[in-house]
TORZA-576760 format. One line per 4 residues: their letters; for each residue x, y, z of C-alpha. Coordinates in Angstrom, 3 decimals. Example, Ala and Ser with C-alpha at 12.3 -4.5 7.8 and 13.67 -1.06 7.14 Angstrom:
<nodes>
as> 12.300/-4.500/7.800 | 13.670/-1.060/7.140
</nodes>
This chain:
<nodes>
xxxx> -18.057/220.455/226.043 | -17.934/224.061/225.017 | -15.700/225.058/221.890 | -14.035/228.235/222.164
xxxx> -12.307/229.362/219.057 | -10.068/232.377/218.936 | -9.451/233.812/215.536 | -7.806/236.612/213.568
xxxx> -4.698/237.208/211.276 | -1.628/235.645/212.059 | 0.584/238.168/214.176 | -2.602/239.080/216.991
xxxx> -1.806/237.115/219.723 | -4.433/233.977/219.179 | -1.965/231.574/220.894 | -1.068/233.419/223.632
xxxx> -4.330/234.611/224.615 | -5.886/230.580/223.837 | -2.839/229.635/226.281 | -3.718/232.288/228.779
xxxx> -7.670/231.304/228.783 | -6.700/227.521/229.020 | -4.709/228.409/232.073 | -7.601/230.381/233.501
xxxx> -9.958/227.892/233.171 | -7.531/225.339/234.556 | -7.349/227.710/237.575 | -11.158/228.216/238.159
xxxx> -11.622/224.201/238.233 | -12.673/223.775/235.082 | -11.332/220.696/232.958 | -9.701/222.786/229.662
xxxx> -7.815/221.976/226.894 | -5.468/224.154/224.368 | -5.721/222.385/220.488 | -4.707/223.950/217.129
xxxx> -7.652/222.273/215.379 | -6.188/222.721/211.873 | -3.519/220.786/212.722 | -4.950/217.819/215.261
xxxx> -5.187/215.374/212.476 | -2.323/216.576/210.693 | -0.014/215.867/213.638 | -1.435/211.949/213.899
xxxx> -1.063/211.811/210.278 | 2.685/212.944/210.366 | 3.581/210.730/213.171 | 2.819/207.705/210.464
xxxx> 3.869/209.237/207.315 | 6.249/211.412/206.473 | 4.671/214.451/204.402 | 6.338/217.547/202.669
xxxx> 6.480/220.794/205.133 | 5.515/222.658/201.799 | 1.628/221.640/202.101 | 0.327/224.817/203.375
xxxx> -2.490/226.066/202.521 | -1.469/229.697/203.266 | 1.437/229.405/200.940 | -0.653/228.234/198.342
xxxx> -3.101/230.916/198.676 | -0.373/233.452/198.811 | 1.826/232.111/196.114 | -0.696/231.471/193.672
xxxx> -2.247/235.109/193.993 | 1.208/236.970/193.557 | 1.748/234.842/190.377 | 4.194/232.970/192.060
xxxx> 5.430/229.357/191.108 | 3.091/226.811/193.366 | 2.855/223.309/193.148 | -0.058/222.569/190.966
xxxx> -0.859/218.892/191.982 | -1.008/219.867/195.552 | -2.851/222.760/195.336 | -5.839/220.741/193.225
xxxx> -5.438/217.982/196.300 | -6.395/220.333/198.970 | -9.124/221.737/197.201 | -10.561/218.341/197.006
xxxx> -9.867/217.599/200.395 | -9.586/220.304/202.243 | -13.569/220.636/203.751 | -13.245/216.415/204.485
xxxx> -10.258/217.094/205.788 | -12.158/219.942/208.301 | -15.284/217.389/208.645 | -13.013/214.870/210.085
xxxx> -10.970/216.878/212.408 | -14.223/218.508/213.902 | -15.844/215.035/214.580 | -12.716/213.847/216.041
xxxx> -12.451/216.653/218.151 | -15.401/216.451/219.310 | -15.060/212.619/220.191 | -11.962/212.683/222.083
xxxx> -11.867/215.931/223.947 | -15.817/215.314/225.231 | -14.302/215.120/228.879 | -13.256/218.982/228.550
xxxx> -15.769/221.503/229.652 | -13.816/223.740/227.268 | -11.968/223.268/224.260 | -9.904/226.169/223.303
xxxx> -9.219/226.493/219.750 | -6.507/228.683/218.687 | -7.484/229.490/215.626 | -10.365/227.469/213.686
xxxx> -10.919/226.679/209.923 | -12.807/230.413/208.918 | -8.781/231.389/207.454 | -7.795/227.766/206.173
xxxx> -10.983/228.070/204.096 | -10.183/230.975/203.072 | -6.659/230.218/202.061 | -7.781/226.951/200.078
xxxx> -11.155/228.279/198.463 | -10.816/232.425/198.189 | -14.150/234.065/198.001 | -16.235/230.820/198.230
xxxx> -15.155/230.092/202.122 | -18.326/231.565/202.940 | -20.790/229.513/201.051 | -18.760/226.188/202.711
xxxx> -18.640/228.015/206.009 | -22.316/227.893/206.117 | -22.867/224.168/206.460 | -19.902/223.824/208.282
xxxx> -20.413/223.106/212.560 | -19.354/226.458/214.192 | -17.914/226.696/217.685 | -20.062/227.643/220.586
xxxx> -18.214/230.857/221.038 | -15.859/232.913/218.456 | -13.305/235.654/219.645 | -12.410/237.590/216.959
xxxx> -8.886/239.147/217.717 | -8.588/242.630/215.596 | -5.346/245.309/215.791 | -4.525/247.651/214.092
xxxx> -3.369/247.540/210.369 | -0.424/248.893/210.013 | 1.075/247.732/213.666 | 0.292/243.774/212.096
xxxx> 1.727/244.890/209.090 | 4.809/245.908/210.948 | 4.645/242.623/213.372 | 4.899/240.655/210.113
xxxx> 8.025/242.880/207.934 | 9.710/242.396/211.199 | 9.627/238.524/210.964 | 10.038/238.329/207.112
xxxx> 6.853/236.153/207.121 | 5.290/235.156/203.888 | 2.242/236.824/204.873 | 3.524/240.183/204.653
xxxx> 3.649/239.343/200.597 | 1.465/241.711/198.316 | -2.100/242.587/200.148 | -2.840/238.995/202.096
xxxx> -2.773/240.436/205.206 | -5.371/243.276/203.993 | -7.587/240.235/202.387 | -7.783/238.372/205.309
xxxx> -8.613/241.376/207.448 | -11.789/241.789/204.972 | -12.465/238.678/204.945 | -12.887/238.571/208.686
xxxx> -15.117/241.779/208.615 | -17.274/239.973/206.628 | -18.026/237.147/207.964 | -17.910/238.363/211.614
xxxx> -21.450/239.826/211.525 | -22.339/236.540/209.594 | -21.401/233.871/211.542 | -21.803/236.403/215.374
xxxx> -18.207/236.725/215.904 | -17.127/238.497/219.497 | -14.892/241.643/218.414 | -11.724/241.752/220.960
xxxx> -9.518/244.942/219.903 | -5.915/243.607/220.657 | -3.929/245.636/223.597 | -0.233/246.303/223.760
xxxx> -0.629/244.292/226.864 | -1.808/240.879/226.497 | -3.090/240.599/230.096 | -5.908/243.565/229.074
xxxx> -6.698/241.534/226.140 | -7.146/238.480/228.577 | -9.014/240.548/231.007 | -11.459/241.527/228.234
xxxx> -11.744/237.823/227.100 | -12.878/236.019/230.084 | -15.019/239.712/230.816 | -16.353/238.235/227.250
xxxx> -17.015/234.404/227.697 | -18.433/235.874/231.704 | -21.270/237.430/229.863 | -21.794/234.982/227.005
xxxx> -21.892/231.756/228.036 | -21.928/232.231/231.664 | -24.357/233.504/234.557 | -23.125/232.488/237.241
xxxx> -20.075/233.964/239.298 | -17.330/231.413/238.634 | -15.606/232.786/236.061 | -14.074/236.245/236.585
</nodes>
């Protein structure tokens, strides 16, 4: 099983491009399946107990750096579980979707460390298992800026979207991310996806 994650801010098209390569795959013959890995164990858990929609890491991060009024108790609970949390999803994971030649992630846990731990992500993202390949989706600043105003997201509080853009600079030579600049037209970023995964995990014709 090959793990494919596809990363970037919120607002550059991670789903719709995972969706698009699962289909692709599916297409070509190969046995492929779409997950949101932060939330696979999240989902089971909610289907058992009911838990507050207001655990979210990202509004934690964001509210607590714009001084805002978060909820201390929960925000001390994900530190301390967060990285288990991450541990247990990825072994999961990697337990029940072993029948998949691929595994497309949209999205992986590079941001949701980031959002629980700030600056240290990268010293837990060191000894954490990485996926076999990582797309890296990047656009333009002020067009995700715009994407985000537009839909009154949290995100476009203060300077989180300009963090999180620095944050994936930096670790993107560190942990060998694959830079995909994001096209007004999601088929060329698709195009230049499967052009990507072709040449890195492939050498053979079948994909293409």
């Amino acid at each position: 099983m090959k793990l494919i994650a596809i990363v970037g801010a919120d607002g550059t098209g991670k789903t719709t491009q995972a969706k698009i390569l699962e289909s692709k795959l599916l297409t070509l013959g190969f046995r492929a399946k779409y997950i949101q890995s932060t939330y696979v164990l999240l989902e089971l858990i909610r289907k058992r107990i009911e838990l507050p929609q207001q655990i979210s890491p990202r509004h934690m991060a964001i509210k607590t750096h714009n001084k805002k009024k978060s909820h201390f108790l929960i925000e001390i609970m994900l530190k301390i579980s967060g990285i288990f949390y991450a541990f247990f999803t990825y072994i999961y994971v990697k337990i029940t979707h072993g029948k998949y030649d691929f595994v497309i992630s949209d999205r992986y846990f590079y941001q949701y460390f980031y959002d629980i731990y700030g600056n240290n992500a990268t010293k837990i993202l060191k000894i954490f298992p990485m996926p076999d390949l990582i797309l890296w989706l990047e656009m333009n600043s002020i067009e995700l800026r715009r994407r985000h105003r537009e839909w009154k997201s949290i995100e476009s509080e203060g300077d989180y979207l300009e963090r999180i853009s620095d944050f994936y600079k930096e670790i993107s030579q560190l942990f060998g991310f694959k830079r995909i600049h994001v096209d007004e037209n999601p088929l060329l970023t698709a195009n230049t996806i499967i052009t990507t995964i072709k040449e890195t995990l492939f050498h053979d014709e079948k994909v293409g």
